[in-house]
C-alpha positions in Angstrom: -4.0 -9.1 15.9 -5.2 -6.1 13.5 -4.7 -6.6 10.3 -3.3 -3.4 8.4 -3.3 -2.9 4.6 -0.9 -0.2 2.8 -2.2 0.9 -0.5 1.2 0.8 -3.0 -0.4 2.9 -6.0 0.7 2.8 -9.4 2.9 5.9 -11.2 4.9 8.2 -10.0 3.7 9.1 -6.1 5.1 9.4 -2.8 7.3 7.3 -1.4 7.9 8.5 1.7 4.2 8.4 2.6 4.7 4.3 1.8 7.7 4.1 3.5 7.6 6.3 6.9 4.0 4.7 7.4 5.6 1.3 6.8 8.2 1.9 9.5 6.0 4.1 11.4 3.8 0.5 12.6 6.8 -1.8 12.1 8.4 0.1 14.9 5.0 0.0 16.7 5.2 -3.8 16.4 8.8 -4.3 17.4 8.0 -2.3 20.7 4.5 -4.1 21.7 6.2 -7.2 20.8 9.2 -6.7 23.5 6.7 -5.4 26.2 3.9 -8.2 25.3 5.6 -11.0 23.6 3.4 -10.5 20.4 2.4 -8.1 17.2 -0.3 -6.3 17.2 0.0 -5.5 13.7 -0.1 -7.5 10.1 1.2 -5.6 7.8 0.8 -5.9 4.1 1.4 -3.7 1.2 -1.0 -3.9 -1.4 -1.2 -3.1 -5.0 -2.1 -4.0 -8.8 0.9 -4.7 -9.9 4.0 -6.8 -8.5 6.1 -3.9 -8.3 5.5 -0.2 -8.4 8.8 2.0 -9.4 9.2 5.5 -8.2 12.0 8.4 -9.4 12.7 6.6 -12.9 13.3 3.4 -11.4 15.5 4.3 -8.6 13.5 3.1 -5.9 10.9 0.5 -6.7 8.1 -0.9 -4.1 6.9 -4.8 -4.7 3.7 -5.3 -2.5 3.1 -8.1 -0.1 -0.1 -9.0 -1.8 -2.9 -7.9 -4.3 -5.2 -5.4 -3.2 -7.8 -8.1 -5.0 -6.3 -10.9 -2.5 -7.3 -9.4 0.8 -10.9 -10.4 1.9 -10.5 -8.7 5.2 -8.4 -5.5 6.5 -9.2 -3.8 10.0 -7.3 -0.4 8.5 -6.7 0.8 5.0 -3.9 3.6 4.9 -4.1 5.3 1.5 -0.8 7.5 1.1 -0.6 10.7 0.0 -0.7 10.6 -4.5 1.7 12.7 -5.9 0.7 16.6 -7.3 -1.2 14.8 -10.7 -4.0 12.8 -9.1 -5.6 12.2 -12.7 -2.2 11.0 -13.9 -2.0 8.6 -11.2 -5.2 7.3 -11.5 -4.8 7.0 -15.2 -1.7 5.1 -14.5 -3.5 2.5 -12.5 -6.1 1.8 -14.6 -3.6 1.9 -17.7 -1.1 -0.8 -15.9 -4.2 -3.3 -14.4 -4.4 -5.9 -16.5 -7.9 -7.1 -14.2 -9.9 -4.4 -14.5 -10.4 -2.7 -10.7 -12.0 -5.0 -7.9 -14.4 -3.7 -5.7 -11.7 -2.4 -3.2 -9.8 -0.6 -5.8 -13.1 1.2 -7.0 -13.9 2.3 -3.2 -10.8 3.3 -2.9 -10.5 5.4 -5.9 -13.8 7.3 -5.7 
């Protein structure tokens, strides 16, 4: 099984992206698992925080995991940050209360 991680990032950024790519493999799963009796996929959502909210609170994302608890992903899916990258990233290092991990710095440069 393939281990897939979904990057959940902090502030105000696009849901959809999260979501469709979320349902996207889920779906994926559901069909390889009626043809082949099994996932392919493990999917985790990963962040900083236990819960990102998006559109004022509205909708609000709680990851799986912490991108600091996952020693080993076979795909990273970074969705698509909102119009303000430098906001975002502020955000994220404003709201981590850890300081980044080694995955969050790759992932950021």
């Amino acid at each position: 099984m393939k281990h897939l991680t979904i990057i959940v990032p902090e502030g105000e950024n696009n849901l959809s992206s999260i979501v469709g790519t979320y349902k996207l493999f889920s779906r994926a799963n559901a069909y390889w698992k009626e043809k082949h009796s099994e996932q392919v996929f493990e999917i985790q959502l990963a962040g900083i925080s236990k819960q990102v909210d998006f559109y004022e609170g509205l909708f609000s994302v709680k990851p799986h995991t912490s991108i600091c608890d996952i020693l080993k992903t076979d795909l990273i899916i970074i969705p698509s940050l909102n119009h303000n990258y430098p906001k975002a990233i502020s955000c994220s290092m404003k709201n981590s209360s850890h300081g980044f991990s080694n995955i969050e710095k790759r992932v950021l440069k």
